[in-house]
N, CA and C atoms as a LAMMPS dump frame, in Angstrom:
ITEM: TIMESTEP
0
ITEM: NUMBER OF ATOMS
447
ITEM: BOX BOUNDS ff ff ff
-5.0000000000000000e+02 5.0000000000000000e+02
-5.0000000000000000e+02 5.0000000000000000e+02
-5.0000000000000000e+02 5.0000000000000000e+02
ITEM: ATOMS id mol type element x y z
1 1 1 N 0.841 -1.163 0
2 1 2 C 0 0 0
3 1 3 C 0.891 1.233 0
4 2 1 N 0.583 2.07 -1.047
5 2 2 C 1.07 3.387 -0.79
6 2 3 C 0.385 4.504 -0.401
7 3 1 N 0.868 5.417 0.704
8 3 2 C 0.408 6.791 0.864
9 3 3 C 1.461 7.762 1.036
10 4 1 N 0.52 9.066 1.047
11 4 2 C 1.689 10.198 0.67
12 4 3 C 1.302 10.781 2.299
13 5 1 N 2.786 11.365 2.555
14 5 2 C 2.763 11.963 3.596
15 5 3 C 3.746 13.083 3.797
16 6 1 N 3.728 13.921 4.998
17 6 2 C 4.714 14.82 4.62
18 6 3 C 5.955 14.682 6.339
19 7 1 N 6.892 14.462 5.857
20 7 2 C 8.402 14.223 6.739
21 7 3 C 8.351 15.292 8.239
22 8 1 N 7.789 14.619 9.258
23 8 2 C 7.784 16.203 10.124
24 8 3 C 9.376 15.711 10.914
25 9 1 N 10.184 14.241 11.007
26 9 2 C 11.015 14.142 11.686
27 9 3 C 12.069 13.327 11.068
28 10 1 N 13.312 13.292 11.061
29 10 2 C 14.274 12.238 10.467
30 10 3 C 15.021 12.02 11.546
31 11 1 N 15.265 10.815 12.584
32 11 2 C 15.942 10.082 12.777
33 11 3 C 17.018 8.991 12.453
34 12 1 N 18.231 9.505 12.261
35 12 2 C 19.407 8.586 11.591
36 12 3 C 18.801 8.033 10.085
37 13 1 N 18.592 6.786 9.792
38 13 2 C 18.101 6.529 8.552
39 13 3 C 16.742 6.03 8.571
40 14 1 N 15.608 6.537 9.804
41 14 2 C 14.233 6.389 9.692
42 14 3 C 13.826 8.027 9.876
43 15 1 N 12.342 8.25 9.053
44 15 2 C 11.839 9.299 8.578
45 15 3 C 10.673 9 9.441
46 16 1 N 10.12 10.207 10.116
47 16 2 C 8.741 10.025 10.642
48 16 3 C 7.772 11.144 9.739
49 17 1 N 6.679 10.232 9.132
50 17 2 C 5.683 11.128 8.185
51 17 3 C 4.565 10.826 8.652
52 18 1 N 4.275 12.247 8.664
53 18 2 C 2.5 12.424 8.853
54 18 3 C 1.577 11.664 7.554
55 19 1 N 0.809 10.97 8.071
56 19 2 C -0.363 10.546 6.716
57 19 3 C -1.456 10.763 7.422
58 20 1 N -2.107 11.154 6.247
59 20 2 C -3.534 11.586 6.599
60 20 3 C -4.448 10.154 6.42
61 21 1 N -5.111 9.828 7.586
62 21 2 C -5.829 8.475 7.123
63 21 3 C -6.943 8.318 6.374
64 22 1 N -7.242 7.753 5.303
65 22 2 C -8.702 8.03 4.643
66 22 3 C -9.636 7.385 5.413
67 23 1 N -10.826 7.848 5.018
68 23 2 C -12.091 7.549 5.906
69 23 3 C -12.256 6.028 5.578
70 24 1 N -11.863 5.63 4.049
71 24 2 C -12.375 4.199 3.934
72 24 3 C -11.54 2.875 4.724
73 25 1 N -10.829 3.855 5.33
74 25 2 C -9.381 2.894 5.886
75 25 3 C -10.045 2.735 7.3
76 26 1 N -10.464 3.735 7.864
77 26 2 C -10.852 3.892 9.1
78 26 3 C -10.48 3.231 10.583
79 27 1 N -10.466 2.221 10.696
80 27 2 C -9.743 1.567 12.219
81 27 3 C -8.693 0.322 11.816
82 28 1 N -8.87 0.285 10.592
83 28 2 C -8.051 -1.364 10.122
84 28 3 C -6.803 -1.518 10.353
85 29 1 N -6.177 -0.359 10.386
86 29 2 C -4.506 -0.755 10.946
87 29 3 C -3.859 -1.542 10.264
88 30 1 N -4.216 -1.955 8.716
89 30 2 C -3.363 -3.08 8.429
90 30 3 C -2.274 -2.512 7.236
91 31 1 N -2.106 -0.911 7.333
92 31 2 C -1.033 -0.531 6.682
93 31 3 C 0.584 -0.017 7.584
94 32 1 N -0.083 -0.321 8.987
95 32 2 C 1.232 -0.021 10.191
96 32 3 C 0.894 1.547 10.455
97 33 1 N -0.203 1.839 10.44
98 33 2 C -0.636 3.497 11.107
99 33 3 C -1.803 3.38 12.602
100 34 1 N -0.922 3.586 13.587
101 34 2 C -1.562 2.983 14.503
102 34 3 C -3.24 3.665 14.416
103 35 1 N -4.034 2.886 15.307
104 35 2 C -5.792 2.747 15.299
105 35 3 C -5.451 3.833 16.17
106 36 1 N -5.553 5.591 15.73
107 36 2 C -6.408 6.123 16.788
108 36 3 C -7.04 6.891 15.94
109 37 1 N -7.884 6.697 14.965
110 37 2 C -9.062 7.499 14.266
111 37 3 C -8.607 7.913 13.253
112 38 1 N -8.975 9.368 13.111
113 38 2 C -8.893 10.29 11.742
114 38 3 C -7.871 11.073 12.506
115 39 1 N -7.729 12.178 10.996
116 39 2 C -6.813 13.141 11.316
117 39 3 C -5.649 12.248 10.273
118 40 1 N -4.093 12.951 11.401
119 40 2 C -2.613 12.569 10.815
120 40 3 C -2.705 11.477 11.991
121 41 1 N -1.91 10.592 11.052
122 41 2 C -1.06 9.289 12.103
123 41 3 C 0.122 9.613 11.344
124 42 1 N 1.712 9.017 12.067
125 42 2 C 2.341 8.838 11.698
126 42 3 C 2.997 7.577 11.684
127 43 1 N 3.572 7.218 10.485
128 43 2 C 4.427 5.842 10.235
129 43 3 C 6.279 6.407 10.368
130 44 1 N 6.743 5.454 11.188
131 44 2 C 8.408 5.144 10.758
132 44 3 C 8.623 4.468 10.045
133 45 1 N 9.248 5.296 9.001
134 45 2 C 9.889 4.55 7.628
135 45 3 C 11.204 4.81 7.264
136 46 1 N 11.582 3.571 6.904
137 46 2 C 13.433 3.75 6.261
138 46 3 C 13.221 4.61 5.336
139 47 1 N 14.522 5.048 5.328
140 47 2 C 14.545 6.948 4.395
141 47 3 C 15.695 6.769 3.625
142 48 1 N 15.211 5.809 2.433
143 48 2 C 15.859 5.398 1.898
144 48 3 C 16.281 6.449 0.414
145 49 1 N 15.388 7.378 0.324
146 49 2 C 15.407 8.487 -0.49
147 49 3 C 16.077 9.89 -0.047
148 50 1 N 16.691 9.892 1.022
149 50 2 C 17.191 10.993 1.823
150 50 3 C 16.312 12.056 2.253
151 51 1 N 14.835 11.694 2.401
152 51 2 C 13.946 13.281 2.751
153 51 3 C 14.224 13.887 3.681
154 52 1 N 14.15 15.086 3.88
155 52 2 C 14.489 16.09 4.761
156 52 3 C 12.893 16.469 5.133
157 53 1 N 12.961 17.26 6.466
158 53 2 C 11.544 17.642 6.907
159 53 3 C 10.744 18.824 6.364
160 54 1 N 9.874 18.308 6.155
161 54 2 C 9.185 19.282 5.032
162 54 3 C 8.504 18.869 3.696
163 55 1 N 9.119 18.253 3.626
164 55 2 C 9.192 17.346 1.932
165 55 3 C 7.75 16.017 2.228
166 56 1 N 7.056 16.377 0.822
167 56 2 C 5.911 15.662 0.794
168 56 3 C 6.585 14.088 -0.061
169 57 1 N 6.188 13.148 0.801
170 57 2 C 7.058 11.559 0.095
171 57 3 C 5.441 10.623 0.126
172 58 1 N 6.451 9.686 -0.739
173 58 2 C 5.65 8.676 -0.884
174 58 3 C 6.195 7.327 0.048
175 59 1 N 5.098 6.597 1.136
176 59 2 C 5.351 5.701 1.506
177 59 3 C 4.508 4.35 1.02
178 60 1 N 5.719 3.344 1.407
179 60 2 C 4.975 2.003 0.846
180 60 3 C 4.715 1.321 2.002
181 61 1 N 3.938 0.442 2.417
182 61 2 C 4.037 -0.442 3.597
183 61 3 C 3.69 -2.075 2.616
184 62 1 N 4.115 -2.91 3.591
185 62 2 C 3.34 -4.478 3.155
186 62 3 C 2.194 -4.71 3.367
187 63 1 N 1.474 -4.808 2.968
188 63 2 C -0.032 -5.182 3.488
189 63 3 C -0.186 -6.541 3.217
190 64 1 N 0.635 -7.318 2.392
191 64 2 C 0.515 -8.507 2.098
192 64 3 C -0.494 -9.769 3.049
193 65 1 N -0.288 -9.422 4.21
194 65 2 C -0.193 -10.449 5.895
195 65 3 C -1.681 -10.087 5.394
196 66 1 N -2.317 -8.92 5.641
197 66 2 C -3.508 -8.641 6.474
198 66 3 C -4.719 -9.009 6.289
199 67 1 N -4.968 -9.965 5.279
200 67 2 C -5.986 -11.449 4.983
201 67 3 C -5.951 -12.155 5.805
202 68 1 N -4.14 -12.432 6.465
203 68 2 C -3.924 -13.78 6.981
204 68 3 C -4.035 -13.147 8.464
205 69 1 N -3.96 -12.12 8.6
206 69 2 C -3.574 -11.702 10.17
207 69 3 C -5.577 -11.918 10.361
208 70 1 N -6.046 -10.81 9.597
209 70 2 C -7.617 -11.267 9.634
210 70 3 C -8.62 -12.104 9.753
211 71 1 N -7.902 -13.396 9.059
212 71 2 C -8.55 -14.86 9.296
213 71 3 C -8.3 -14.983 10.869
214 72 1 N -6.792 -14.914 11.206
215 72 2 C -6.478 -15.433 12.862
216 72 3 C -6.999 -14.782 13.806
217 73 1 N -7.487 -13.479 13.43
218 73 2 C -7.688 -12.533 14.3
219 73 3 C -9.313 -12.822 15.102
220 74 1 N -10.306 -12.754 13.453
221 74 2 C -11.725 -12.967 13.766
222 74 3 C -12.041 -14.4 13.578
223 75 1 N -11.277 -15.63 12.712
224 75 2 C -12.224 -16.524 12.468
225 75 3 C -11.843 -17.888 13.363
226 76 1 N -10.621 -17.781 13.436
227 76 2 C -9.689 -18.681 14.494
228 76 3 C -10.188 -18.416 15.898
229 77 1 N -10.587 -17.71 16.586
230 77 2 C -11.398 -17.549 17.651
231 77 3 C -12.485 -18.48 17.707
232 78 1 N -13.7 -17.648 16.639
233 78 2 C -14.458 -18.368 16.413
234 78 3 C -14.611 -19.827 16.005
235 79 1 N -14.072 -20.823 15.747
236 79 2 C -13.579 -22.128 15.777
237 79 3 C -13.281 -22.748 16.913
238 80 1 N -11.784 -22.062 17.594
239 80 2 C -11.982 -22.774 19.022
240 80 3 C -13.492 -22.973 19.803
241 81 1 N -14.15 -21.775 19.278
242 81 2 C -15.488 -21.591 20.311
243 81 3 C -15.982 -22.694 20.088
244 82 1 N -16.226 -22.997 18.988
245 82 2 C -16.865 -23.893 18.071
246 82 3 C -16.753 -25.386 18.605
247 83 1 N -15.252 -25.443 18.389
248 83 2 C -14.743 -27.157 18.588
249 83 3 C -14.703 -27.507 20.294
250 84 1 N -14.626 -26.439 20.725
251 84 2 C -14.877 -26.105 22.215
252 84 3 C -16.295 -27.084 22.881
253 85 1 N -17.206 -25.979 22.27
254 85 2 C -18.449 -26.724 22.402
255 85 3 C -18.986 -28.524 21.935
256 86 1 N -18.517 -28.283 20.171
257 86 2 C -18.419 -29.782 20.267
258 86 3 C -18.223 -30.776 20.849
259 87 1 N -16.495 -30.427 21.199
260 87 2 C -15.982 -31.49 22.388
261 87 3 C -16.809 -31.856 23.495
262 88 1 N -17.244 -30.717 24.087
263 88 2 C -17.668 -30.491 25.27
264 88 3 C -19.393 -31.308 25.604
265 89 1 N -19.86 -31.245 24.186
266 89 2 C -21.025 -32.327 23.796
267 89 3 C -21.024 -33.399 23.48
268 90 1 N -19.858 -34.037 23.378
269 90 2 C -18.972 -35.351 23.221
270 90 3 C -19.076 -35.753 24.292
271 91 1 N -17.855 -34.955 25.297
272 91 2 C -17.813 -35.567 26.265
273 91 3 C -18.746 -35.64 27.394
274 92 1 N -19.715 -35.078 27.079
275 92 2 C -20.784 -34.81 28.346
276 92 3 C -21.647 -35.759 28.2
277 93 1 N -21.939 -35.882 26.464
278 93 2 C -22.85 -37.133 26.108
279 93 3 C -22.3 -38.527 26.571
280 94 1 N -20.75 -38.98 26.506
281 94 2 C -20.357 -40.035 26.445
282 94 3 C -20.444 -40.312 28.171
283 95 1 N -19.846 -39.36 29.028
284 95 2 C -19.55 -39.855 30.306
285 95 3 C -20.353 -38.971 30.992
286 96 1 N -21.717 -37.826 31.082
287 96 2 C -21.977 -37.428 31.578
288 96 3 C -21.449 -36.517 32.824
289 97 1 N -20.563 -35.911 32.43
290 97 2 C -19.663 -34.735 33.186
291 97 3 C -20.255 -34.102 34.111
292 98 1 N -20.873 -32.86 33.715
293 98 2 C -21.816 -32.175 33.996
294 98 3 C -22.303 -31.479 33.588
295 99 1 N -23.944 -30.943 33.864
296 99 2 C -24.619 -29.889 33.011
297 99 3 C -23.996 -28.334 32.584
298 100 1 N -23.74 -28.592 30.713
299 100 2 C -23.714 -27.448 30.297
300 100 3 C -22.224 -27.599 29.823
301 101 1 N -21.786 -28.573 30.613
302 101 2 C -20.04 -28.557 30.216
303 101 3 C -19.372 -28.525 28.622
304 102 1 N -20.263 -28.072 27.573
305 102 2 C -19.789 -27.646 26.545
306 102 3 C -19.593 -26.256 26.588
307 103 1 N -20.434 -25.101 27.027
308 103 2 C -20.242 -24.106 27.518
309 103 3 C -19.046 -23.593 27.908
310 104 1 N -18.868 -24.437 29.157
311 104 2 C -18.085 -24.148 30.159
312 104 3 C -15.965 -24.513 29.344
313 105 1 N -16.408 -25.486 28.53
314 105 2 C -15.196 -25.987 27.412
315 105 3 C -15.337 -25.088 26.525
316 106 1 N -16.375 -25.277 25.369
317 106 2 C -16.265 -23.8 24.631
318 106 3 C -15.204 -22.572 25.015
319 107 1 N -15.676 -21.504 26.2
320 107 2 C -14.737 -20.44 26.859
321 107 3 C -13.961 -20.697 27.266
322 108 1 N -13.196 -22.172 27.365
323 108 2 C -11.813 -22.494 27.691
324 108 3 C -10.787 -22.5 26.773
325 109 1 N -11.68 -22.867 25.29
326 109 2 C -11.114 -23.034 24.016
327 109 3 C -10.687 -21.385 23.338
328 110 1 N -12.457 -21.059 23.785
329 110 2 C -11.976 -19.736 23.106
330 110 3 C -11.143 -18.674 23.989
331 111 1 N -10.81 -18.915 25.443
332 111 2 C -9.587 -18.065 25.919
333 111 3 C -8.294 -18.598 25.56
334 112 1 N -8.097 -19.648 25.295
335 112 2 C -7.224 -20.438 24.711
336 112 3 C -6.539 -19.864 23.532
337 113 1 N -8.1 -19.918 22.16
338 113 2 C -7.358 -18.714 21.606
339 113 3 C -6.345 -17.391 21.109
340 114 1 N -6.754 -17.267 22.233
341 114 2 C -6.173 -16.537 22.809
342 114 3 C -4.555 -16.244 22.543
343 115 1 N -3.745 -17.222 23.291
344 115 2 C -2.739 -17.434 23.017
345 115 3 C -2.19 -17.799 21.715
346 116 1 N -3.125 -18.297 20.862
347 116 2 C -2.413 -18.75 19.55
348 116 3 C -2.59 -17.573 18.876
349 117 1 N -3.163 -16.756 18.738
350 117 2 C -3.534 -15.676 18.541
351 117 3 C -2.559 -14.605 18.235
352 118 1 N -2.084 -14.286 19.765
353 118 2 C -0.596 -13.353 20.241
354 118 3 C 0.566 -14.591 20.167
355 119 1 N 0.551 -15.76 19.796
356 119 2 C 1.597 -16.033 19.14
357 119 3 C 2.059 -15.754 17.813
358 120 1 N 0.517 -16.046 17.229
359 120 2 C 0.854 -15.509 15.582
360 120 3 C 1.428 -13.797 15.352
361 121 1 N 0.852 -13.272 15.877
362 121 2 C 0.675 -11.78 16.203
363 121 3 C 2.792 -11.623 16.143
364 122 1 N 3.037 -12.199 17.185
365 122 2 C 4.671 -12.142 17.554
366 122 3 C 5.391 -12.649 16.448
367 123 1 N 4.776 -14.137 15.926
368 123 2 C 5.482 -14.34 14.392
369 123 3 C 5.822 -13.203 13.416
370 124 1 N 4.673 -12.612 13.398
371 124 2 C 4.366 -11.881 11.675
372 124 3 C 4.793 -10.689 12.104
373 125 1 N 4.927 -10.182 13.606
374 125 2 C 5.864 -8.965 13.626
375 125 3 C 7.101 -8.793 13.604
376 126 1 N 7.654 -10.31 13.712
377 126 2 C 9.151 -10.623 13.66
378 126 3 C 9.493 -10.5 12.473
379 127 1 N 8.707 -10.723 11.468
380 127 2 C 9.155 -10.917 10.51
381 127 3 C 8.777 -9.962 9.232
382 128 1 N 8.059 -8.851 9.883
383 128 2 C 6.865 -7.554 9.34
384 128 3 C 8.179 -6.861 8.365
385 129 1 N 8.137 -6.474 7.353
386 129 2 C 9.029 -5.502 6.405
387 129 3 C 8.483 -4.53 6.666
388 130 1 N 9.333 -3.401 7.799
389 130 2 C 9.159 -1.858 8.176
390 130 3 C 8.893 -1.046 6.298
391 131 1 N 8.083 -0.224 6.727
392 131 2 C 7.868 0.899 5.698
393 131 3 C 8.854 1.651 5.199
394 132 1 N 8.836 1.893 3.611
395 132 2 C 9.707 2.641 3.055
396 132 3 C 9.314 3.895 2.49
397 133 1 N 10.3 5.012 2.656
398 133 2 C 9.655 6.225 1.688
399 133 3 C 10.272 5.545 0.216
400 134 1 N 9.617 5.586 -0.997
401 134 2 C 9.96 5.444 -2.061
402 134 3 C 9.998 6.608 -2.954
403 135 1 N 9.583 7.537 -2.879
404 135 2 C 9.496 8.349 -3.252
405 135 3 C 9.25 9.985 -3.271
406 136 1 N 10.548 10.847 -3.46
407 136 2 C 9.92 12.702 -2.958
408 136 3 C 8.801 13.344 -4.071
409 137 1 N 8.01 13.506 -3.26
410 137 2 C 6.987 14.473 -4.228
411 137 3 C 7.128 15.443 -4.305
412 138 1 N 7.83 16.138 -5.733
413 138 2 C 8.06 18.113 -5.654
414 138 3 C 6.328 18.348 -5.994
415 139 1 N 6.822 19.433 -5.516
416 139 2 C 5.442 20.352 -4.895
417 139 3 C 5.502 21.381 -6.459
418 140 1 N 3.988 21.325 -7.089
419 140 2 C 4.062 21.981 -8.19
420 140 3 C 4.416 23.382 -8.113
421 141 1 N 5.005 24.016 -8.852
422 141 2 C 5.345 25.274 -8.871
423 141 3 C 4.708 26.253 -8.952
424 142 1 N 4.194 27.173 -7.894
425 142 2 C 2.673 28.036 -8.018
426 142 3 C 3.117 29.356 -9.1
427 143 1 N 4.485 29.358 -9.526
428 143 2 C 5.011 30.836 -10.206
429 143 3 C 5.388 31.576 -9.411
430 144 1 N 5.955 32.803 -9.67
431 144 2 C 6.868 33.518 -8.735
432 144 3 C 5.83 34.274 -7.621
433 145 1 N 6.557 34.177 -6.552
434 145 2 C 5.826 34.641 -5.249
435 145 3 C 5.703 36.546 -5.264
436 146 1 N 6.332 37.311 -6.101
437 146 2 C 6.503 38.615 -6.035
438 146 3 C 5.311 39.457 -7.096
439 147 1 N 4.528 38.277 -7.985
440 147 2 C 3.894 39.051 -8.921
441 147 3 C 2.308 38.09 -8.736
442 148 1 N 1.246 38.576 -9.325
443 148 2 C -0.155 38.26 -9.505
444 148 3 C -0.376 38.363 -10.827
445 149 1 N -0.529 37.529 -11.341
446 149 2 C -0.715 37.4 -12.96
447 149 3 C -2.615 37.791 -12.766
């Protein structure tokens, strides 16, 4: 994914740029601009183009993951819940446990979750390709500042 942003900070060889988030993007987070609404967020990106502050750039991020982060996030939950309960109607049917004990397995499964969850989470950030500026955007030339055509 690319967006344009403008350089408010350079740190050694990472650039911090303001992006403006679009509305259709809205809480998804899956371009590395943290979830706090509208307005500017900013991304750290390798500054691999040398921008200086001021300068309107183009950044790229991976978005590649964020199908896969999405499946683990919402549907992998929902499954444990799932197989949770099953089990839990298995075993209650076969040996009579106690009342409801699919329930009670279900929310064990799905806190369970849990953990596989923020394991994946730790994988795919280990291995996340930080954002790049790829590109300086010159700013069109409005004509000379001393005259009014």
């Amino acid at each position: 994914m690319e967006q344009v942003g403008t350089v408010v900070d350079v740190k050694d060889d990472i650039a911090i740029v303001a992006v403006r988030r679009h509305e259709t993007c809205s809480k998804c987070g899956g371009c590395g601009v943290a979830v706090s609404g509208r307005g500017d967020n900013y991304i750290e990106a390798q500054n691999v183009v040398n921008a200086v502050v001021g300068q309107t750039v183009k950044v790229a991020t991976d978005t590649s993951n964020v199908l896969k982060a999405s499946f683990v996030v919402y549907i992998v939950p929902m499954l444990f819940l799932l197989l949770g309960i099953w089990l839990g109607q298995v075993i209650d049917g076969e040996f009579g446990v106690m009342a409801r004990f699919d329930i009670v397995l279900g929310i064990i499964f799905l806190v369970g979750s849990y953990l596989v969850v923020r394991g994946y989470d730790k994988k795919m950030a280990a291995g996340e390709k930080p954002a790049s500026v790829i590109e300086i955007i010159e700013e069109p030339d409005a004509g000379p500042k001393d005259e009014q055509c």
